[in-house]
C-alpha positions as CSV (number, residue, x, y, z in Angstrom):
1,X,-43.7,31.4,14.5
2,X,-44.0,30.9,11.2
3,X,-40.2,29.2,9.7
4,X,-38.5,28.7,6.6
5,X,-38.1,25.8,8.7
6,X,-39.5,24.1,11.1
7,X,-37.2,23.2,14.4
8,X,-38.3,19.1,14.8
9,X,-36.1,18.0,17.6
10,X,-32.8,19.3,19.7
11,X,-29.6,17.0,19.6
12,X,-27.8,14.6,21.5
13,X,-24.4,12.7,21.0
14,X,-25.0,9.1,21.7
15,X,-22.0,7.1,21.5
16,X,-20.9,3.4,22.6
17,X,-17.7,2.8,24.9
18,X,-16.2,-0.4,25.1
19,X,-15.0,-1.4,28.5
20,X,-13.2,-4.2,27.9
21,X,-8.8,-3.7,27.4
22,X,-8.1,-2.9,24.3
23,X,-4.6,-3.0,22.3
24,X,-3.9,0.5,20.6
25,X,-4.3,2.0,18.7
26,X,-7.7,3.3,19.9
27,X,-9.9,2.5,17.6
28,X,-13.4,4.7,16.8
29,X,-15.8,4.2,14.4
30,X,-19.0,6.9,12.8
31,X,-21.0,7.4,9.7
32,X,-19.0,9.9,8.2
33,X,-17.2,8.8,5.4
34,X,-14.4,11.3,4.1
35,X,-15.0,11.9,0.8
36,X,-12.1,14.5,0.7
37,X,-9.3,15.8,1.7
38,X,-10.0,19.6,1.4
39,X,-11.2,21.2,5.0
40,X,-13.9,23.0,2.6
41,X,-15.7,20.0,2.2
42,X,-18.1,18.3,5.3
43,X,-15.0,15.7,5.9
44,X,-12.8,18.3,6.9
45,X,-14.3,18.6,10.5
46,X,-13.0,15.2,11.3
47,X,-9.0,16.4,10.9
48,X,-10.0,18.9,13.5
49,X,-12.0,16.3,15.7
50,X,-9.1,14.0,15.3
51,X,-6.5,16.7,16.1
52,X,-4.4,16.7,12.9
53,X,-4.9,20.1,11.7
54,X,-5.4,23.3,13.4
55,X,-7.1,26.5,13.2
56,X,-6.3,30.2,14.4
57,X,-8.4,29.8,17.5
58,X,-10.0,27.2,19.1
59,X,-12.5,26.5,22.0
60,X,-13.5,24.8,24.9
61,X,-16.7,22.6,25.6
62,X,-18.7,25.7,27.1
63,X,-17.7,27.5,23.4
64,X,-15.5,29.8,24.9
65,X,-12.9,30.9,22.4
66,X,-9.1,30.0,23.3
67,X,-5.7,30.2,21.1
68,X,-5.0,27.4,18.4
69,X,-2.5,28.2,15.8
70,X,-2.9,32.2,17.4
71,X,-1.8,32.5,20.9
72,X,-3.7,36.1,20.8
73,X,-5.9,37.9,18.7
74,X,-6.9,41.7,18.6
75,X,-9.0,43.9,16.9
76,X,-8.1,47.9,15.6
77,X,-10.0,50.5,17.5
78,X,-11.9,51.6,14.6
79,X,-12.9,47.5,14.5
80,X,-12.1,47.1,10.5
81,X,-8.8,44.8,10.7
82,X,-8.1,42.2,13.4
83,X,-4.5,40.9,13.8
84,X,-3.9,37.4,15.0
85,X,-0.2,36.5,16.5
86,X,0.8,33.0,15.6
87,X,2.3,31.3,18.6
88,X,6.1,30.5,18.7
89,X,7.7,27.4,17.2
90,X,4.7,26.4,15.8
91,X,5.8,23.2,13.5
92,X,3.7,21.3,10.5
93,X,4.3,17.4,10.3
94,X,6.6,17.5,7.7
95,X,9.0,19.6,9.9
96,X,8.2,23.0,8.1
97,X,7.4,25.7,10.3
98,X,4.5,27.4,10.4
99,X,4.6,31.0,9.0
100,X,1.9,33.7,8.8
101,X,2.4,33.4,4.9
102,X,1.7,30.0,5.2
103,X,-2.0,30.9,7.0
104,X,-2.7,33.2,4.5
105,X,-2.2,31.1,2.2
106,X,-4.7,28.7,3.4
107,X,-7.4,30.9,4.6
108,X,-7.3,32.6,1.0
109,X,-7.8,29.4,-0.4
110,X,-10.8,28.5,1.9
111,X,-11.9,32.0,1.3
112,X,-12.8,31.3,-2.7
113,X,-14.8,28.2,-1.6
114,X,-18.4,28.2,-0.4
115,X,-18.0,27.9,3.8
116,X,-18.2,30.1,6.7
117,X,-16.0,32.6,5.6
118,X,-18.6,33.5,3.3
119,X,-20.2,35.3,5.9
120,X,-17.4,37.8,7.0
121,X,-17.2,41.4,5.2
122,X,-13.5,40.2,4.7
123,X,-11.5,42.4,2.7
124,X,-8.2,41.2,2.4
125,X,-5.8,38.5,4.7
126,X,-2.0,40.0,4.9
127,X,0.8,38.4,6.6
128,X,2.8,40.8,8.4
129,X,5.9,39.0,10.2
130,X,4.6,36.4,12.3
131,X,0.9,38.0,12.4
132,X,-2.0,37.7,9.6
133,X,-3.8,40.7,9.7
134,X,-7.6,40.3,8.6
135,X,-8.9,43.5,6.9
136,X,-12.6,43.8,7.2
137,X,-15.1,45.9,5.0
138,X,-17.3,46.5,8.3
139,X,-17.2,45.8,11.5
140,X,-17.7,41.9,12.3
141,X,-17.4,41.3,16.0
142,X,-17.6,37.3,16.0
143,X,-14.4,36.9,12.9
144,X,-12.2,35.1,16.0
145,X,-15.6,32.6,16.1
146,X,-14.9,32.0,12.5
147,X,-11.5,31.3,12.6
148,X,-12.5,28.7,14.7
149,X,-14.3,26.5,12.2
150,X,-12.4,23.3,10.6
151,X,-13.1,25.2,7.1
152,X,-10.6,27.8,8.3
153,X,-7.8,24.7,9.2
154,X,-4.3,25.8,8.0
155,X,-2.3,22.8,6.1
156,X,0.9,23.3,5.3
157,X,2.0,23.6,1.6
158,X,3.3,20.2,0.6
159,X,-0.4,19.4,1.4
160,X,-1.6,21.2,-2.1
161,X,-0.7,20.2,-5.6
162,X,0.4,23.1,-8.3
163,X,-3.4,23.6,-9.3
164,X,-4.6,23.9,-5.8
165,X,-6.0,20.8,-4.7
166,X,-5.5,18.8,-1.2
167,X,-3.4,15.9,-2.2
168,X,-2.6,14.9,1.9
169,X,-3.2,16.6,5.2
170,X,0.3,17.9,6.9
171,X,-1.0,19.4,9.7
172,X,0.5,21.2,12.9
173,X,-1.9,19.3,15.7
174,X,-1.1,16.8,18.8
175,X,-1.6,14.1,15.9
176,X,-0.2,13.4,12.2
177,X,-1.8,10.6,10.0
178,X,0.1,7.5,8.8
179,X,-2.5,6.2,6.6
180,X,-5.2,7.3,4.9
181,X,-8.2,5.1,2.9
182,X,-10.5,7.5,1.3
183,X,-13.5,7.2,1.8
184,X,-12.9,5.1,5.0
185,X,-10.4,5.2,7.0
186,X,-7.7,7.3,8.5
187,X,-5.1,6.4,10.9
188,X,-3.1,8.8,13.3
189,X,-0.1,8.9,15.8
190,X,1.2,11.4,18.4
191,X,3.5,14.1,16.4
192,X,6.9,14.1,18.2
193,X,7.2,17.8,17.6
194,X,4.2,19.1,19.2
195,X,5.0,21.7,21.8
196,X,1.7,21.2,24.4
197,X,0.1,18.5,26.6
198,X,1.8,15.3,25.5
199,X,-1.4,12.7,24.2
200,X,-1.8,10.2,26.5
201,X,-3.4,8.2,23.6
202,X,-0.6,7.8,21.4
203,X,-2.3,5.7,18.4
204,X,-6.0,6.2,17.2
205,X,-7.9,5.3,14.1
206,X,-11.1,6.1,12.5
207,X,-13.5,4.1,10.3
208,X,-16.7,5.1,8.7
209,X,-19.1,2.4,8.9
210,X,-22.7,3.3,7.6
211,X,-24.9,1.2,9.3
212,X,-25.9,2.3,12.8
213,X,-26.9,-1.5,14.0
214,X,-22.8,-2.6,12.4
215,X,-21.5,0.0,14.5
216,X,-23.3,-1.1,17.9
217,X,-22.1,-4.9,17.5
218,X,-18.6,-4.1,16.7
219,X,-18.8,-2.3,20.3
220,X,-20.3,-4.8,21.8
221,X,-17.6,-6.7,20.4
222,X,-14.9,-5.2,21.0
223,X,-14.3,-4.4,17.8
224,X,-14.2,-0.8,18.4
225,X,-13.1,1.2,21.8
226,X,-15.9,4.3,20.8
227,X,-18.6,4.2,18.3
228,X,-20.8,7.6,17.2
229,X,-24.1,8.4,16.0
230,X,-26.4,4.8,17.6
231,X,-30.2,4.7,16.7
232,X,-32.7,4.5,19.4
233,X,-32.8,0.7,18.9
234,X,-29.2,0.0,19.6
235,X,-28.9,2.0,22.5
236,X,-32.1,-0.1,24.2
237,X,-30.4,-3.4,23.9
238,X,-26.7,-1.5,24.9
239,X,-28.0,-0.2,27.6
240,X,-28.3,-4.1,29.0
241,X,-25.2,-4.9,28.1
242,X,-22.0,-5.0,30.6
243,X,-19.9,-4.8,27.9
244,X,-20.0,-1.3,26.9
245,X,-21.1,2.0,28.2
246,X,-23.5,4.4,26.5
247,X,-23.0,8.4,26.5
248,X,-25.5,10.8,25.7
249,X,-24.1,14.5,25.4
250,X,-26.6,17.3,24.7
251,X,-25.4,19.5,21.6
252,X,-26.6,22.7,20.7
253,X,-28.3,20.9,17.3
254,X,-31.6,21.3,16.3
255,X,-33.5,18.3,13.9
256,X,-35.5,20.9,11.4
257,X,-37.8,20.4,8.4
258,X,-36.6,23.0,5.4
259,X,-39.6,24.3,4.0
260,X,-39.4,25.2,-0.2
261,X,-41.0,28.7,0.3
262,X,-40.8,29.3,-3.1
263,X,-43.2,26.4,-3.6
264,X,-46.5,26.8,-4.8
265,X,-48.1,25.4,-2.2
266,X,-45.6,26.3,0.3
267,X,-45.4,30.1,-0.3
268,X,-47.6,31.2,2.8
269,X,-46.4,31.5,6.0
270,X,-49.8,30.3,7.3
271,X,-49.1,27.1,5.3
272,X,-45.7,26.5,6.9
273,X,-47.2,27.1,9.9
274,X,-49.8,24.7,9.7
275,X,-47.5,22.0,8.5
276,X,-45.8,22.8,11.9
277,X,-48.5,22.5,14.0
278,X,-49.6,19.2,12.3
279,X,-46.0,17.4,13.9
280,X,-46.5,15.8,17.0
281,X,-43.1,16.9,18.2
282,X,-43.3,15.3,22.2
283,X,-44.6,11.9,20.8
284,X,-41.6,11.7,18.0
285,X,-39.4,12.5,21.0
286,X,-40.8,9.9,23.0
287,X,-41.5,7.0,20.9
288,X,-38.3,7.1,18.3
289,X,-35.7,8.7,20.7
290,X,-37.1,7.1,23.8
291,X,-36.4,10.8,25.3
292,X,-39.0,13.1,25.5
293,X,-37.0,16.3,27.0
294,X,-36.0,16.3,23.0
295,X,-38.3,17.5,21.4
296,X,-37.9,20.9,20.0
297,X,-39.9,24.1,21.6
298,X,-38.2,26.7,19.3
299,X,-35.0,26.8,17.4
300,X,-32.3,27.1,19.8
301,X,-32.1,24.1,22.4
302,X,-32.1,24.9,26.3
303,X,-28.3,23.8,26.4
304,X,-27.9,27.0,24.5
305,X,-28.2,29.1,27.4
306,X,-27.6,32.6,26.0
307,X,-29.8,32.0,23.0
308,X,-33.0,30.0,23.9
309,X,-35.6,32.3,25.5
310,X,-37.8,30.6,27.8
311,X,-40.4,33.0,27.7
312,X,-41.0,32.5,23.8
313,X,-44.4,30.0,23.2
314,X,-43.1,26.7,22.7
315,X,-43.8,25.6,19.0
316,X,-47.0,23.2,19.8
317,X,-49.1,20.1,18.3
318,X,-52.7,21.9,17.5
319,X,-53.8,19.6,14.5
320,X,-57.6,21.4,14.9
321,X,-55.9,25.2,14.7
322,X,-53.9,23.4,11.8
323,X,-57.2,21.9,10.1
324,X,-58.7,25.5,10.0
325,X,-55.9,26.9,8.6
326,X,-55.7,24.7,5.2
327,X,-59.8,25.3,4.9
328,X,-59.0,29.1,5.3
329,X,-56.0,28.7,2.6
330,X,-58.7,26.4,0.3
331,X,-57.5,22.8,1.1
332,X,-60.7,20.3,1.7
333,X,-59.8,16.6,2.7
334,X,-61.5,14.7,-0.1
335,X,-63.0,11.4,0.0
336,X,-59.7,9.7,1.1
337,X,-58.9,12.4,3.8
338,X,-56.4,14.0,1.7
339,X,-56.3,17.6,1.3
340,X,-57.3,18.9,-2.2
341,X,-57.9,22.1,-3.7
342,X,-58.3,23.0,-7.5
343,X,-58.1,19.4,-8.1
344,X,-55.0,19.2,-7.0
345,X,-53.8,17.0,-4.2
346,X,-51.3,17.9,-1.7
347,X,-48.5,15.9,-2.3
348,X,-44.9,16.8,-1.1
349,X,-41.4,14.9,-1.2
350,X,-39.3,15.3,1.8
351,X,-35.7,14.5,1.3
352,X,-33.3,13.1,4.1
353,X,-30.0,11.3,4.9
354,X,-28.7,8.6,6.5
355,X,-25.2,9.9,8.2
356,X,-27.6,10.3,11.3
357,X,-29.3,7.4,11.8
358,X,-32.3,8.5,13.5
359,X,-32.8,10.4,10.7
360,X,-35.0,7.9,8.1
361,X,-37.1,7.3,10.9
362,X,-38.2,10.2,11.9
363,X,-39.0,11.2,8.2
364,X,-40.9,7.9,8.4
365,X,-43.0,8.6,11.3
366,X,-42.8,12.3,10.2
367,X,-44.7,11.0,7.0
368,X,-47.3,9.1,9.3
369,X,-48.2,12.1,10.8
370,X,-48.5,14.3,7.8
371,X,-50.6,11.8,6.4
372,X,-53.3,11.9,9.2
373,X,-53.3,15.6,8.2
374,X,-54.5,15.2,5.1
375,X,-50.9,15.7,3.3
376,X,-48.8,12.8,1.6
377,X,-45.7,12.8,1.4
378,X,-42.7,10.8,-0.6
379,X,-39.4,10.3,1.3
380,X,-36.4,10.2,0.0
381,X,-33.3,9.2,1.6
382,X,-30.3,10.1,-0.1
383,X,-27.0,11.9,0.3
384,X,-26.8,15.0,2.4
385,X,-25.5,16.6,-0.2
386,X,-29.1,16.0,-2.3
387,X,-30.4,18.9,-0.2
388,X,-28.2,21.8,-1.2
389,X,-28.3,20.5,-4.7
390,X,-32.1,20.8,-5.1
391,X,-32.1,23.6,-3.0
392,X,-29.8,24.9,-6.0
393,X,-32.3,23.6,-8.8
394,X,-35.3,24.5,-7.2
395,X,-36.9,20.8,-7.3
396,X,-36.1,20.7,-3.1
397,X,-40.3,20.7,-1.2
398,X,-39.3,19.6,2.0
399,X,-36.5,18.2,3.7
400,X,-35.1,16.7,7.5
401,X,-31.5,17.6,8.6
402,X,-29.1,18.3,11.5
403,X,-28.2,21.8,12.3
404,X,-25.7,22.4,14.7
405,X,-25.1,25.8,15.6
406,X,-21.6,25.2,17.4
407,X,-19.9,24.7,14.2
408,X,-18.5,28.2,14.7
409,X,-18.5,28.8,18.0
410,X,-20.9,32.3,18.1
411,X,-24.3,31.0,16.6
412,X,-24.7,34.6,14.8
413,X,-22.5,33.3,12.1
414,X,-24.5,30.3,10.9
415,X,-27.5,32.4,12.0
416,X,-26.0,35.1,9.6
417,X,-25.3,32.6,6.8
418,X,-28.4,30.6,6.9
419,X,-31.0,33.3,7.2
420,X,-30.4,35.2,3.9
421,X,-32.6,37.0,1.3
422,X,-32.4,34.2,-1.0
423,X,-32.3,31.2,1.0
424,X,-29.0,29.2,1.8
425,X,-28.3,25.8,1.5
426,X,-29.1,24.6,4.9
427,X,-31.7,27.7,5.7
């Protein structure tokens, strides 16, 4: 295999439950802060996790695709416009109700802004009574998968100011907020004028709180009913508590180094390659996660049924097949072990976040290993956002990120969008 990037580790969701009563509203607590109000931006998954706004379709758990704001969808025979029925009585928040023009509306606007729609050959979105009719360029078999994705989440249009921007979030979901605290906090309540399932949670709230060890303790102390994202060291002293109850849910995620392959030194596929086989991948797994079924064997977990291949070679630790290789490419360890060639020593920065908590430590124990290979490396923790940005400017060498390939539903779109001739932000 020789990657743009390097799969590191597949994904879990770890999250704390409290088990003691708790007065509502229910009260859950991440990392993600929302840092805006536009369902373009990385913050707009949570109105969709939190059920305020909706898209055109939806899906299940297994990713099977099922009506949202479309209670059917079709495609032409000649497969170049797709028409999407909106369902009856649909309402927004405010009371408006939801019209096809309104969805056009919004998709158009998501449409001019980097995101998933990117990736469709669309040609044109048209409202044509209560349908919106999606004209494609070519054929695209997975555009219901994209309509799927919270980038594609229709608002209604007291949500926008005259120049565009989000100034609130008047959805049509199960749920409509009462307060909002950017860049913490956002509170909901069961919308009297839904037509499904009534919630039988009626009041929730959501709080970003950075630290990973905060979020354990205010589980543990009832401070809050669920908490996401808990590093390996929380969960160890959770799991002996009788307070709360830990729950680990495999995603279809993979942990991945992104490899500059512009670089100078990182041009070569037997470089990347190399670099690969210098990670211990099982002992990462083991010692920082505490599970060693997590570490990576290729790019798509095993949860991903229809996508992983379990005939493909597993990506392996060979640090001697990896030694060769930087003596065939001209790297010698000098007298400190470090690899040197031309007189120059191979030294890399490898960016990373904190939204995920594991994340800084493996980059730590990800620079350990390095290091024994002769390779030294700076990291860097910083926004997410860093990553596309020096991806942009060409300073990015190497950086550690979550990938989750459920995003959209069908794993060909992100696929699609990650995987292009010049390189994508997160590819």
């Amino acid at each position: 295999m020789h990657p743009l990037r390097s799969p590191l580790l597949t994904g879990s969701l770890l999250l704390a439950i409290g088990l003691s009563a708790q007065a509502k509203p229910l009260n859950l607590i991440g990392p993600w802060e929302i840092h805006s109000l536009d369902p373009s931006s990385s913050s707009g998954i949570l109105f969709s996790r939190l059920q305020i706004a909706e898209t055109l379709v939806d899906a299940d758990n297994l990713g099977t695709l099922k009506p949202g704001l479309a209670s059917r969808w079709q495609a032409s025979s000649d497969q170049l416009s797709w028409r999407f029925t909106l369902r009856d009585g649909a309402r927004f928040h405010d009371g408006s109700a939801v019209t096809a023009a309104n969805v056009v509306v919004a998709l158009e606007r998501a449409r001019k802004k980097p995101g998933m729609l990117e990736n469709a050959p669309i040609s044109a979105i048209l409202a044509d009574g209560k349908d919106v009719v999606v004209v494609l360029g070519k054929p695209f078999a997975p555009l219901p998968a994209v309509f799927a994705h919270s980038h594609t989440q229709v608002l209604a249009p007291a949500s926008y100011a005259a120049d565009g921007s989000v100034t609130g979030i008047i959805g049509s979901g199960p749920y409509r907020v009462t307060r909002l605290q950017l860049p913490q906090r956002v509170t909901v309540q069961a919308f009297a004028g839904w037509q499904g399932r009534k919630p039988a949670i009626t009041d929730a709230s959501y709080q970003a709180i950075g630290r990973a060890e905060s979020r354990s303790l205010m589980a543990e102390s009832g401070q809050a009913d669920i908490a996401f994202g808990l590093d390996p060291v929380s969960i160890a002293r959770l799991k002996s508590s009788p307070r709360v109850s830990i729950v680990s849910a495999t995603l279809p995620r993979a942990i991945q180094i992104k490899f500059n392959a512009g670089h100078k030194w990182l041009n070569s596929p037997a470089m990347r390659l190399a670099i690969s086989q210098s990670i211990n991948r099982q002992a990462i797994a083991t010692a920082l996660l505490r599970d060693p079924e997590m570490a990576a064997s290729q790019l798509f977990p095993p949860t991903m049924q229809a996508w992983h291949q379990a005939t493909l070679p597993a990506l392996a630790y060979q640090p001697e097949q990896a030694r060769r290789s930087f003596a065939a490419l001209g790297w010698k360890p000098g007298a400190d072990g470090q690899l040197v060639r031309n007189g120059e020593r191979l030294a890399l920065t490898l960016r990373t976040y904190p939204d995920r908590p594991e994340l800084p430590l493996l980059a730590t124990a990800l620079q350990d290993q390095l290091r024994q290979a002769g390779i030294a490396v700076q990291v860097k923790v910083g926004n997410s956002s860093d990553i596309p940005a020096a991806h942009k400017d060409g300073t990015l060498e190497l950086a550690l990120y979550a990938r989750n390939y459920a995003l959209v539903p069908d794993p060909l779109v992100t696929l699609l969008g990650d995987f292009t001739d010049d390189g994508a932000d997160w590819g």
